[in-house]
MMTF fields as JSON, N, C-alpha, C and O atoms, coordinates in Angstrom:
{
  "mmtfVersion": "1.0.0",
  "mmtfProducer": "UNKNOWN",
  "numBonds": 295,
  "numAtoms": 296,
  "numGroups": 74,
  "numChains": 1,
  "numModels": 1,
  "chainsPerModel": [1],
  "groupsPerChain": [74],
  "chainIdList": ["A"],
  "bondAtomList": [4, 2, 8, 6, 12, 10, 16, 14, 20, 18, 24, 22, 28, 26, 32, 30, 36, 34, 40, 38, 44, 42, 48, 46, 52, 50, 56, 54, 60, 58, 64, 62, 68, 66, 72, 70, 76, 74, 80, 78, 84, 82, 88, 86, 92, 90, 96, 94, 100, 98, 104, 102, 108, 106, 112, 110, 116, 114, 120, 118, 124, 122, 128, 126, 132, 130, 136, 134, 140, 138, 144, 142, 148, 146, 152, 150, 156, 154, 160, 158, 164, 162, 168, 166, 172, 170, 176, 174, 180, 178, 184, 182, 188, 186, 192, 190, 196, 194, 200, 198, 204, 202, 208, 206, 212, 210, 216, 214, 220, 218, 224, 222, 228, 226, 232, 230, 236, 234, 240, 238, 244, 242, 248, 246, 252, 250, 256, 254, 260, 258, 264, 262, 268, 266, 272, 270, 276, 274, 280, 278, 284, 282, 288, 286, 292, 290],
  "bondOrderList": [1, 1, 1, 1, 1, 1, 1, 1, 1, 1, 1, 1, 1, 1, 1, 1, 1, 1, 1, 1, 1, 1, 1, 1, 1, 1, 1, 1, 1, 1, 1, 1, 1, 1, 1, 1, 1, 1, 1, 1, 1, 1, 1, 1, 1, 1, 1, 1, 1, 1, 1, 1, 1, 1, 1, 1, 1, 1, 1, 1, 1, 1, 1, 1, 1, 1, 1, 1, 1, 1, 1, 1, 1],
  "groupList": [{"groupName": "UNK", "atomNameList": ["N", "CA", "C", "O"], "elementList": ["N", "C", "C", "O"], "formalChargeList": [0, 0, 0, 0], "bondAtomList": [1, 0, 2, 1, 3, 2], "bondOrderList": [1, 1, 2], "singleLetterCode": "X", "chemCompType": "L-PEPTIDE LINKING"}],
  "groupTypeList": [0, 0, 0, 0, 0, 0, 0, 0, 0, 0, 0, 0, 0, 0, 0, 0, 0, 0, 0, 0, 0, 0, 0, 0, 0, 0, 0, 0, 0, 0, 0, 0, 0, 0, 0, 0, 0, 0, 0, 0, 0, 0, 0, 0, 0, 0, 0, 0, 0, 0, 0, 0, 0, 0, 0, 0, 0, 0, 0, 0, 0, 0, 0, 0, 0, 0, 0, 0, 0, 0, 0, 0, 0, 0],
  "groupIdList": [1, 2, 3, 4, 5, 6, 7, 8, 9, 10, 11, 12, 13, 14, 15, 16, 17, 18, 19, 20, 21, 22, 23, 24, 25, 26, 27, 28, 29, 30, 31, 32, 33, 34, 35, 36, 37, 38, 39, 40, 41, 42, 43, 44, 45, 46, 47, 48, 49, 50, 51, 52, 53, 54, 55, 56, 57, 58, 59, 60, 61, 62, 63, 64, 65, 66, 67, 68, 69, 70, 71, 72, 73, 74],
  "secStructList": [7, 7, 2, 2, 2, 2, 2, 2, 2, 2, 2, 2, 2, 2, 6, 7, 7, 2, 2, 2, 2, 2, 2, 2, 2, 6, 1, 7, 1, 2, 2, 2, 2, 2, 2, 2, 2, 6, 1, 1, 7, 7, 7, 2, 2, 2, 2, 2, 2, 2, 2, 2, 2, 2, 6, 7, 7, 1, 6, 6, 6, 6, 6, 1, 7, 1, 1, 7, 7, 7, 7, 7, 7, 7],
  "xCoordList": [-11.3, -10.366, -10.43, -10.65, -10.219, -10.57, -8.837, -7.768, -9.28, -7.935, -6.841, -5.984, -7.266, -6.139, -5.449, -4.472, -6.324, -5.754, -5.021, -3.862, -5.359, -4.475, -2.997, -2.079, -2.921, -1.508, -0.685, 0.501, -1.368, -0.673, 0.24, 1.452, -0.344, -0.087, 1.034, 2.166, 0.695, 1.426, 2.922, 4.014, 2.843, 4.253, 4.875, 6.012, 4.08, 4.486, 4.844, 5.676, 4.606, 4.576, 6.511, 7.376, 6.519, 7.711, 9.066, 10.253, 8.56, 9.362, 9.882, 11.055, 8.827, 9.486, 8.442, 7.257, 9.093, 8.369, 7.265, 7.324, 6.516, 5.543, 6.376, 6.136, 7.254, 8.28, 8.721, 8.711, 9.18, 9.811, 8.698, 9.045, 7.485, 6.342, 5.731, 5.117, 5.968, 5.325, 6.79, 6.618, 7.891, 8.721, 8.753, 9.104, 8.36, 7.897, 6.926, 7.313, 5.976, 4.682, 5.011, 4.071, 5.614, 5.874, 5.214, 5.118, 4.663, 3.922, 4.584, 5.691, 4.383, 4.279, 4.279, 4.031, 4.546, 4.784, 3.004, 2.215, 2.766, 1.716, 0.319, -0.61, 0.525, -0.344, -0.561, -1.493, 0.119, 0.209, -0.105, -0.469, 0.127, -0.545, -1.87, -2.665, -2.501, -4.024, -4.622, -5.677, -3.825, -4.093, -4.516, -5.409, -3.277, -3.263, -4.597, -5.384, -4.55, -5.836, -7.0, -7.876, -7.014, -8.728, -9.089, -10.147, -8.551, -8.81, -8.993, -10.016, -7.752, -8.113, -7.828, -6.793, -8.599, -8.694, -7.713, -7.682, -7.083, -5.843, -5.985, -6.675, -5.575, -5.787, -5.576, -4.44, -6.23, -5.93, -4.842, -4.243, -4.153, -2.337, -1.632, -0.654, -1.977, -0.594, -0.858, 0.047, -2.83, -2.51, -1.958, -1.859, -1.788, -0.912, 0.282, 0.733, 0.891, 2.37, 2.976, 4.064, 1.7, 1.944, 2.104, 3.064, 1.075, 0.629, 2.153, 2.837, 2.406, 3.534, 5.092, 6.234, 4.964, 6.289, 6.097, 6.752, 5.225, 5.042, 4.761, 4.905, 4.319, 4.471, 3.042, 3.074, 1.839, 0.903, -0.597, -0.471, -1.456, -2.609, -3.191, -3.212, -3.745, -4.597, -5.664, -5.816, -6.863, -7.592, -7.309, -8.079, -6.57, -5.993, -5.126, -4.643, -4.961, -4.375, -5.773, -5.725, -7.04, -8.219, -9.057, -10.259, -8.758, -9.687, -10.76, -11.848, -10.671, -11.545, -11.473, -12.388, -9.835, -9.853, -8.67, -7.817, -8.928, -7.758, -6.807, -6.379, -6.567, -5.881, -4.234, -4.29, -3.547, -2.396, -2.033, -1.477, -2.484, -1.658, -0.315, -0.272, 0.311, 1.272, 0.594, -0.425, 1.386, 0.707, 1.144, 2.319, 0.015, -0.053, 0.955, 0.884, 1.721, 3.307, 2.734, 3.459, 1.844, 1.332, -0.283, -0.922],
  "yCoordList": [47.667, 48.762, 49.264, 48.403, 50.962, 51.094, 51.343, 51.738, 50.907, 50.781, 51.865, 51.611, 53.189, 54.12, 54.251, 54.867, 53.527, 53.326, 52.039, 52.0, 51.24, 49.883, 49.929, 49.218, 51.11, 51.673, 52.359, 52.101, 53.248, 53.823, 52.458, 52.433, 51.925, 50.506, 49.637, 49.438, 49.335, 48.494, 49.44, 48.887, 50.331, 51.531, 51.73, 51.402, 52.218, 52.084, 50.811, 51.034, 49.526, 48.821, 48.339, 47.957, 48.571, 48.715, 49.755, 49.573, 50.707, 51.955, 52.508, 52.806, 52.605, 53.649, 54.753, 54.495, 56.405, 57.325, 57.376, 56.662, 58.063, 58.739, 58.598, 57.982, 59.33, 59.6, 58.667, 58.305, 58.001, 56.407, 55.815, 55.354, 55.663, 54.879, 56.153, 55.775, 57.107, 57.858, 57.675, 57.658, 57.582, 57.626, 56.071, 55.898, 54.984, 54.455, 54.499, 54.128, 54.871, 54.826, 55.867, 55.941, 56.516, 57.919, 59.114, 59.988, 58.928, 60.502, 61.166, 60.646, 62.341, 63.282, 62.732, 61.533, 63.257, 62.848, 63.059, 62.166, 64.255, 65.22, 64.462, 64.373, 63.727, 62.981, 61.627, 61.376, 61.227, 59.7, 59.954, 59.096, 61.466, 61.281, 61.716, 61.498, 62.311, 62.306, 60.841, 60.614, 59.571, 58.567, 57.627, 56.795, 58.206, 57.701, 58.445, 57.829, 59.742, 60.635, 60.471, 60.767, 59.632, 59.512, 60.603, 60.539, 61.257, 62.925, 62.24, 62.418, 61.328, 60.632, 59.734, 59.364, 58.719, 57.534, 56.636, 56.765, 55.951, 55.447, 54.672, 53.715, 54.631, 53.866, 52.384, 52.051, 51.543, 50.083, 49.874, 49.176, 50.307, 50.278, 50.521, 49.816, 51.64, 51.665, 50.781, 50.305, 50.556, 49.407, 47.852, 46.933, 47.57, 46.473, 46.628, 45.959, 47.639, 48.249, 48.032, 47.625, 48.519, 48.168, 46.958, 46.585, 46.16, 44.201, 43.895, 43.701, 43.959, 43.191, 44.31, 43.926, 45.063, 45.706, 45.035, 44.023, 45.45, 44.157, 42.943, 42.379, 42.333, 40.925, 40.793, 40.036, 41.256, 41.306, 40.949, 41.474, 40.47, 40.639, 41.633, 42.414, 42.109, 43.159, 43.403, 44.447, 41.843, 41.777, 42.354, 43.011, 42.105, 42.831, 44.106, 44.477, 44.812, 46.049, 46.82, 47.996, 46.426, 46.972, 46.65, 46.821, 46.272, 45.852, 45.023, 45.337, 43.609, 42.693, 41.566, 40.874, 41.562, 40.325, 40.972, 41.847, 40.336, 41.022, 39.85, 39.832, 38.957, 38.189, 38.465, 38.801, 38.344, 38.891, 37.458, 36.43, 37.745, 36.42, 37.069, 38.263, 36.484, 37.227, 37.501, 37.065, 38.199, 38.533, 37.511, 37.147, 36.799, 35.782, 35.516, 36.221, 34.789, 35.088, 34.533, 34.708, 34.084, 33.775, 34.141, 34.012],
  "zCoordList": [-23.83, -23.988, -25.424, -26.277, -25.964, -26.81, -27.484, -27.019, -28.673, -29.657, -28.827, -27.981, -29.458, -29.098, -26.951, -26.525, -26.284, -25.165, -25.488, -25.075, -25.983, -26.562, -27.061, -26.651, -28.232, -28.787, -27.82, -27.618, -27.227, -26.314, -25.052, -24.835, -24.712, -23.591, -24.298, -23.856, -25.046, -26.164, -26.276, -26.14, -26.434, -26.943, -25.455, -25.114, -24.807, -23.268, -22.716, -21.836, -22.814, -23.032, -23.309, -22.52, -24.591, -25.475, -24.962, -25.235, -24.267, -23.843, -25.19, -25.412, -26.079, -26.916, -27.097, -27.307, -26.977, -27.433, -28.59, -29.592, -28.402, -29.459, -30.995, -32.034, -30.627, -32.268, -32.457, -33.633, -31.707, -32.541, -33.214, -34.302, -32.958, -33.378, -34.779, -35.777, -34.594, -35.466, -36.816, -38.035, -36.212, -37.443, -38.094, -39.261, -37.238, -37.584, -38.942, -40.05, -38.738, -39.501, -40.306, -41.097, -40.504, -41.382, -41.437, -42.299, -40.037, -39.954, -39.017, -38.88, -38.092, -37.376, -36.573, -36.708, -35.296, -33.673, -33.351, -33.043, -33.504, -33.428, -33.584, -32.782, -35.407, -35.587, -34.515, -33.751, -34.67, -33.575, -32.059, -31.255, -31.78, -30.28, -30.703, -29.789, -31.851, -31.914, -32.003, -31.41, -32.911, -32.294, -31.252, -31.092, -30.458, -29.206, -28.222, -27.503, -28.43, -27.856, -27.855, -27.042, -29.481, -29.828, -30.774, -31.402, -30.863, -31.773, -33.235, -33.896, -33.741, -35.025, -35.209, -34.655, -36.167, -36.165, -36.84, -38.064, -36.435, -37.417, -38.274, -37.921, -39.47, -40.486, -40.644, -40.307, -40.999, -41.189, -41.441, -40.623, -42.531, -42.801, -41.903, -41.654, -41.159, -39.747, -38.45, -37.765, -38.094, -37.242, -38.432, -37.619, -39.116, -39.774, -39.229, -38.299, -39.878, -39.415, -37.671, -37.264, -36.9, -35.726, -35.336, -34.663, -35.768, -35.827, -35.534, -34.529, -37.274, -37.465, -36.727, -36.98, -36.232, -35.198, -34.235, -33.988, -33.566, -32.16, -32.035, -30.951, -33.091, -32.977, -32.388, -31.418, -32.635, -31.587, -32.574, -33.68, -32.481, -33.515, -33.891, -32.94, -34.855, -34.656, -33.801, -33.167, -33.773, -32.862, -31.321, -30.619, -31.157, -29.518, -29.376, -28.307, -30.702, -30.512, -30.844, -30.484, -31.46, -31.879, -30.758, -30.961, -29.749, -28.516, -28.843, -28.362, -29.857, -30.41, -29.341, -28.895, -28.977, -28.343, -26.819, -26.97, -25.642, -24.842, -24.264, -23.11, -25.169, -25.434, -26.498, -27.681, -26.105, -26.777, -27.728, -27.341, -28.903, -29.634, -30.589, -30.886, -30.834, -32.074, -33.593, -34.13, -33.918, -35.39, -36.234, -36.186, -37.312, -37.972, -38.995, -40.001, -38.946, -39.802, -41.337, -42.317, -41.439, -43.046, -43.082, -44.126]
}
């Protein structure tokens, strides 16, 4: 699975809108569904941001691993 179908699942997932996750991260609604779209590529800092919101690894929000571990608390 490729990352941005990953975020999207994960948020859906969560039941929270586009904008909660984008106000989250401090961008645009707009921007974050190009995320989610594939249109643009998200930056290492906001998948972190995501990691540690969901509790989830990066490896498996980046489609490395499709194993859900939590994000590494140290």
């Amino acid at each position: 699975m490729k990352y941005n179908e990953r975020i999207r699942e994960i948020r859906e997932d969560h039941a929270l809108t586009q904008q909660k996750v984008a106000d989250l991260l401090h961008i645009g609604q707009r921007t974050y569904s190009d995320y989610e779209s594939g249109k643009t590529r998200i930056p290492i800092d906001n998948i972190m941001i995501l990691a540690k919101f969901y509790d989830i690894s990066i490896d498996y929000i980046t489609g490395a691993s499709n194993i859900q571990q939590p994000y590494p608390k140290e």
